[in-house]
N, C-alpha and C positions, 0 to 999 in steps of 0.2 A: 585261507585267503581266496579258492577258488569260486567262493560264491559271491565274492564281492563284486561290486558293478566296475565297469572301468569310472575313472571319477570325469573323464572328459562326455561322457553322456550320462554322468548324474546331473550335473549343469546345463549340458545341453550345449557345450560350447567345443569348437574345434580343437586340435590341440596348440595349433599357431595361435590362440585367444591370446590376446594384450591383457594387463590390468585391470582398466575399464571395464571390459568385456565380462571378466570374472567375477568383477563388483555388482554388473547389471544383472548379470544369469543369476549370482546369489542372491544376492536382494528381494527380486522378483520370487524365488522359488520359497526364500525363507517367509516371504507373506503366505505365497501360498499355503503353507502348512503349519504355518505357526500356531502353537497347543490353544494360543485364547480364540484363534479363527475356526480351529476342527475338536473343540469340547469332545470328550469322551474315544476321538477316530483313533484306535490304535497305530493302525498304518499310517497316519498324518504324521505320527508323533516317532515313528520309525524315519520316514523322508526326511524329517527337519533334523534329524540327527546327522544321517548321510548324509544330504549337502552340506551340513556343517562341517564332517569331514573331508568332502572333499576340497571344499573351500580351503580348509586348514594348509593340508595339503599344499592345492594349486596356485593360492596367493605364495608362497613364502619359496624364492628360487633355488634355493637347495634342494628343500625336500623334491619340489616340481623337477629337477634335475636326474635324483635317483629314482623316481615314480617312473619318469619317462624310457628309462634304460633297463629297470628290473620288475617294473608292475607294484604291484601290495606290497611282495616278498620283501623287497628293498628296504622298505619303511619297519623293518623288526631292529627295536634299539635305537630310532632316533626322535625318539620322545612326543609320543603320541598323543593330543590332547584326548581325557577322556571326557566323552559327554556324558557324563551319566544322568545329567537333571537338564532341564530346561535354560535353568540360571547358569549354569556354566558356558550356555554357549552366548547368551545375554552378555556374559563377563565378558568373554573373547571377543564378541564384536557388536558389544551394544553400537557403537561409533557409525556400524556400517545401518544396524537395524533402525536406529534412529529412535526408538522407545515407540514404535509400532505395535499396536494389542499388548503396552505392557509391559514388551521388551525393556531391559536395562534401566530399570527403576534406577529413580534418584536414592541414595541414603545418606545421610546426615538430614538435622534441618531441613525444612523446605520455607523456600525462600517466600515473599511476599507476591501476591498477585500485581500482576497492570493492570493501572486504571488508563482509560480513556477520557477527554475533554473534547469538546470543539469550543472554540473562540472565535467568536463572531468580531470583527472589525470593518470600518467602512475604505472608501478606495484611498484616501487624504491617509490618515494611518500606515497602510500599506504602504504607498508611496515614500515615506516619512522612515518610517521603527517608530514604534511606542513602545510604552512598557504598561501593560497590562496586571492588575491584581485580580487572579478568582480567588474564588471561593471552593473550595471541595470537599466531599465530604468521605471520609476512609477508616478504614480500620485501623486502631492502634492499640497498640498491647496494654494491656492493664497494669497502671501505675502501682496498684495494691500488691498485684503478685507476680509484677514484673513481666503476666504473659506464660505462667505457669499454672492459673487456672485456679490453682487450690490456697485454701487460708494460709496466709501470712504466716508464718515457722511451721510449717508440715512443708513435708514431698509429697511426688505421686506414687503413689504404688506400683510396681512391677506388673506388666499386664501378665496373668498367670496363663493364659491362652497360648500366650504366641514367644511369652518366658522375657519380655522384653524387645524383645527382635522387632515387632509391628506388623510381621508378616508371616503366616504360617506353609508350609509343605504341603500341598495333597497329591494323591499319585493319578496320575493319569498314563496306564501302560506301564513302559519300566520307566518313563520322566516321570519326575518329582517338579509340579506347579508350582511360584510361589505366588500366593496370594495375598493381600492385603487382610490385615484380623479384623475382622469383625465387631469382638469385644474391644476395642482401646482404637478402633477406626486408621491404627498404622501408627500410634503415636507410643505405645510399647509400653503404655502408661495408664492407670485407672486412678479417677481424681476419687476418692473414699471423704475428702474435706474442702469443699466448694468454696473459694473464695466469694464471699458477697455479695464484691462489687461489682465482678463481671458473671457472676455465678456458676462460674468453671469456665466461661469460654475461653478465658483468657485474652481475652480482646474486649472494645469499646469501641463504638462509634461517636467519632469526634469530626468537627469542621477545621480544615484549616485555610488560612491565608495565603496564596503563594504571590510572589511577584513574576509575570513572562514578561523575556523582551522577546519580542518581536524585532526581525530583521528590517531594513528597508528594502522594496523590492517584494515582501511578501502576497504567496500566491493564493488563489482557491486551492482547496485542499494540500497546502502544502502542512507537512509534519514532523515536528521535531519530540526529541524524547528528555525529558527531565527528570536524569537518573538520582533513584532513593526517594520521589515523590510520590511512591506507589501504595499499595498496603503492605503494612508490616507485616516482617516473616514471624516462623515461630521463634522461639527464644534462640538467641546466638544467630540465627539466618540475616541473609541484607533482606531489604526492604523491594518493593518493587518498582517497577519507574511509573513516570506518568506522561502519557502518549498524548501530544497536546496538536489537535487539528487544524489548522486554521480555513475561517470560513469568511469571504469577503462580501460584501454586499453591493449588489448593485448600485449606481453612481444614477444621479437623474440627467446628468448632462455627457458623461465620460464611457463609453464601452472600451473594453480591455482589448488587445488581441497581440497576446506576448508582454512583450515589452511597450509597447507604441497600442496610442490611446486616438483613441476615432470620439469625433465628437461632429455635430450637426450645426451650423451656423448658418441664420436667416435672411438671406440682404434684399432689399427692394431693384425693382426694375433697373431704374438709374443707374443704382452703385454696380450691378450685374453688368451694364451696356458700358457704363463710362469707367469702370474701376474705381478704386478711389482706395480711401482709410476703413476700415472694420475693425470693428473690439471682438477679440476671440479670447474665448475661455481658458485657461491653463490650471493647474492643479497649485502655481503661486498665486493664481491672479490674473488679471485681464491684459490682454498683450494686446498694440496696435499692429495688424498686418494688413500692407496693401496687398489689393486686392487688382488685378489684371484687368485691363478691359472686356466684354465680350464673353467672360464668364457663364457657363450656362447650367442652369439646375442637377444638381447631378453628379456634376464635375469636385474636383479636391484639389486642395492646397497640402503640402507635408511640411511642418515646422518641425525641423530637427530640434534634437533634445531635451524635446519638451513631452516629452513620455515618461513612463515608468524606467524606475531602476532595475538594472540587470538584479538580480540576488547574489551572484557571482562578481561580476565583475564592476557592478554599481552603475557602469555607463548609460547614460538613460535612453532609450529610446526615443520614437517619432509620437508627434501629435498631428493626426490626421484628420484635416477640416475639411467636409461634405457641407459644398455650398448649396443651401435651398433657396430658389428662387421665390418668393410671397407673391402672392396675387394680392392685392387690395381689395376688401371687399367694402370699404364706403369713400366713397371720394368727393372733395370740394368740386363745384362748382366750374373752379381754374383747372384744375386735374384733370376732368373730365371732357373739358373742351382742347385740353393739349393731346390728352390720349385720344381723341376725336381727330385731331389733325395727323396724328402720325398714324392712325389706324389710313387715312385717306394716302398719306404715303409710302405703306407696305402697299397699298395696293397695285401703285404705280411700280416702285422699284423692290423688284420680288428677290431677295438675298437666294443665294447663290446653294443655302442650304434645301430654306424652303421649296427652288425650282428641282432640285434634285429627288427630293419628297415625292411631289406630284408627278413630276418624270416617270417613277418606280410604281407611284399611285396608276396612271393611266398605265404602264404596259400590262397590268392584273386584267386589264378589260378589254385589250386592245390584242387582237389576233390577224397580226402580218400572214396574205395570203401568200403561199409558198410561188416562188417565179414557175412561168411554165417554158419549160425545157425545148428547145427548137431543134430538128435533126433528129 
């Protein structure tokens, strides 16, 4: 026992270390040295065992209890994992490893892959819920042989490589690797009588029909999962999901911003100077909103609840109207001679914004000589 390390500077962690603490130092140290990162490194393949040990140990508060009071010695008789392979310690803490280079292989079946979709819809839709039909197209097990590969009444053969397992042993140092066989690709199985219709794959590409509904309130890229719509597993596994994106499309009158919808509405001079009635756009329909007097280019009106739905809460937001003032570019005859009178009357009575303007205009050019000081 005297050659052993202490296990609180095999991790690298104090001996006060929390939980946490223990989790991160392992983790971190078990990439470091993990057998599929360091091929061939003896001594990689030595470290990854030791902090597994110590790990073993230091997570689990009893053992950590007599380690701390007797060192090694303590720990004779209180049932020691052994590492002797790789996979053994994949077994103890695939959970923590996460199937990192490999770690903590799946066994049984393996289940179907995800597919992905995006779904395009416009701003009226989102606003709303629809319900949407694609089209997809995915892998499905073959009807003929069930997704077994081989002609209808045979089985598969026993992979002789790997004895069935899918995975054989090679040694690296004194760990024993487990890798994936080669001959039967992990499936533990050699097809000797090919089914016809998928020719052993045991799969088929097929299209299918799905119905989405779509929420009201839907966002740019928001995304939901539509579990079992994915590709089929192998024989006996579930199926995978399908990750369905949603993609909204720009509005020619409407910008989004959250909940509450900004839109641009045009009024002539008049309506701007006198106020009056205006038709503004909404996502039911055209609304009458008066309009203020004195209104000027630029400025907004907020017409509550005339936005978008929350996706949560459904409560709709603001509709945000950016009033633009129009210049007229061809005028009658009468237009032209009234806009002729009232250009003659700005001249006379200068509003109180415009003199402020040219106030700010001349002090730019205008240089107050400083008083001179008497005494």
């Amino acid at each position: 026992m005297a050659d052993k390390r202490c296990f609180y500077d095999v991790l690298g962690v104090p001996r006060n270390a929390n939980d946490e603490q223990l989790k991160k130092a392992y983790r971190s140290l078990a990439m470091k040295y993990h057998p599929d990162r360091n091929v061939g490194d003896e001594e990689a393949a030595v470290q990854f065992k030791e902090v597994a040990e110590a790990y073993a140990v230091l997570s689990e508060p009893d053992k950590r209890n007599v380690y701390d009071r007797y060192g090694h010695a303590g720990l004779n008789g209180m049932g020691m994992p052994d590492f002797n392979s790789s996979q053994s310690i994949f077994d103890m803490f695939g959970d923590l490893l996460g199937g990192i280079f490999g770690g903590g292989r799946q066994r049984g079946p393996r289940p179907g892959q995800d597919l992905g979709y995006e779904l395009e819809i416009n701003l009226l839709e989102a606003a709303r819920g629809c319900k949407k039909s694609i089209n997809i197209a995915r892998e499905e097990n073959c009807s003929e042989c069930g997704g077994q590969g081989c002609r209808r009444g045979t089985r598969p053969a026993k992979c002789r490589q790997c004895d069935g397992h899918g995975a054989v042993l090679v040694s690296q140092g004194f760990f024993r690797i487990q890798q994936t066989c080669r001959a039967c690709g992990g499936s533990g199985a050699i097809i000797t009588d090919p089914c016809t219709s998928c020719n052993g794959r045991g799969r088929v590409s097929a299209r299918r029909s799905i119905e989405v509904t779509i929420p009201a309130g839907a966002y740019n890229g928001l995304q939901f999962v539509m579990r079992g719509e994915g590709e089929a597993g192998a024989p006996g596994a579930a199926r995978g999901d399908l990750i369905c994106q949603i993609r909204v499309r720009e509005h020619d009158f409407f910008k989004r911003d959250g909940d509450h919808l900004i839109c641009q509405v045009p009024v002539t001079f008049s309506q701007a100077a006198l106020g009056g009635d205006i038709q503004v756009p909404t996502l039911d329909g055209p609304i009458t909103h008066t309009l203020r007097a004195g209104m000027q280019s630029g400025e907004y009106v907020r017409i509550q609840g005339k936005g978008m739905p929350n996706l949560r809460s459904q409560r709709k937001g603001d509709l945000v109207v950016v009033i633009a003032v129009e210049t007229p570019r061809s005028l009658t005859k009468r237009q032209e001679e009234l806009f002729r009178e009232l250009a003659e009357i700005d001249h006379k009575q200068v509003s109180p914004q415009r003199k402020s303007f040219f106030a700010k205009l001349k002090g730019l050019f205008t240089t107050e000589e400083p008083e001179e000081k008497v005494g």
